[in-house]
N, C-alpha and C positions, 0 to 999 in steps of 0.2 A: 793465497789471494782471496780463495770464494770464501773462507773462514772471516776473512777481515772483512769483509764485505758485509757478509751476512752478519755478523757482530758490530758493526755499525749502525746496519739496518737494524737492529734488535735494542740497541742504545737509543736509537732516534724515536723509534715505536712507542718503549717504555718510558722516556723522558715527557711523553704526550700524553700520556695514561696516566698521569698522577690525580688521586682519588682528590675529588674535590668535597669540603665539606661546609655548604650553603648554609647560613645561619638562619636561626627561625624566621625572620622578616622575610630572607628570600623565600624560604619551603611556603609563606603564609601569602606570599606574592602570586609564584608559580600554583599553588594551589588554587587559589581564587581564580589566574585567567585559564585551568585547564573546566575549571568549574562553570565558568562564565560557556567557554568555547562549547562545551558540552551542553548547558543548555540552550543555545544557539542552532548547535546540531540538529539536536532533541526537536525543536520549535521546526526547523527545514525540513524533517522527518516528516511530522505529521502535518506539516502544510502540502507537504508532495503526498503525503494516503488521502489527504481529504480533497486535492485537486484531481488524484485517481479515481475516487469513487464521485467526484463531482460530471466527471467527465466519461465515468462508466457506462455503456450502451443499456440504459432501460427505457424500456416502452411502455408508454402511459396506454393500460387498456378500456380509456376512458373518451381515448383520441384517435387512438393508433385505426391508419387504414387494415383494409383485410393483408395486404400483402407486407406490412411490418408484423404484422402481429405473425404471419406463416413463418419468420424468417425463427421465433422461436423454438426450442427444442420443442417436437411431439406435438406441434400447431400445424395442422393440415389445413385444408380452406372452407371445411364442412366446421372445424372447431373454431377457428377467427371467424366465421357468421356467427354463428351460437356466441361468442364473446361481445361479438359487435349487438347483437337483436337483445342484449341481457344487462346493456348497459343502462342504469351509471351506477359503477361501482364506488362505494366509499373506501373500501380498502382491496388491498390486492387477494387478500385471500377470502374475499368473497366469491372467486370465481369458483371454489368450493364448496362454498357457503349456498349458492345458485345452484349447484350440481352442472356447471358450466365444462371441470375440467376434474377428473377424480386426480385426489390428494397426492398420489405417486407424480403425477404427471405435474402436479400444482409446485411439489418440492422440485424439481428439475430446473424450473424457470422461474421462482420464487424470488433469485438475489436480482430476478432481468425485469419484473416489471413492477412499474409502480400504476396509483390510483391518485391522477388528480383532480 
C-alpha cells in the first residue's frame, strides 16, 4: 500500500515538472520586465543611501552651539569654544587648517560635520 502510494505521489510530482521550453518572444518578454524590475530596484536603493546620508546626524560647525558640537567624538568644551571663537569656516576641514583640531582628531568626526 505505502509503495502505491508513494508511486502515485512520484507520478503526480513528475507529471508537474515537465521542462518547459519558452520561445524567444517569451525569454525577450521575461527578460526585459526582470530588467525593468532591476532597475527599479536599483533607483529604491540609491534613493534610500541618499535619504540615509540626507538624514545623517552632521553638525554644521558654522552654527552648531557649544553643546552639539561636545556631543562629537574627542570634542570637550575647551575645543567647541576654540571651534566656536574660530569661526566661519568655509569648509570642514578647516578646522585643521586653523590648528582648531589636530588632523587625527579631525579624521574621527570628518564624515559628522559639515561647513555652511
Amino acid at each position: 500500500m505505502n509503495r502505491a502510494l508513494v508511486g502515485i505521489l512520484a507520478m503526480m510530482v513528475l507529471a508537474g515538472c515537465r521542462p518547459s521550453n519558452p520561445s524567444p518572444g517569451e525569454i525577450r518578454q521575461n527578460t526585459a520586465k526582470a530588467t525593468q524590475d532591476a532597475v527599479q530596484d536599483a533607483k529604491a536603493v540609491g534613493q534610500g543611501v541618499w535619504d540615509g546620508l540626507k538624514k545623517s546626524k552632521t553638525v554644521n560647525i558654522n552654527t552648531a552651539p557649544a553643546d552639539q558640537l561636545e556631543k562629537l567624538p574627542g570634542i570637550d568644551a575647551a575645543r567647541a569654544k576654540r571651534i566656536i571663537r574660530d569661526r566661519p569656516y568655509d569648509r570642514p576641514d578647516d578646522l585643521v587648517k586653523k590648528g582648531v583640531v589636530p588632523q587625527a582628531e579631525y579624521d574621527r568626526i570628518s564624515g559628522q560635520v559639515v561647513a555652511k
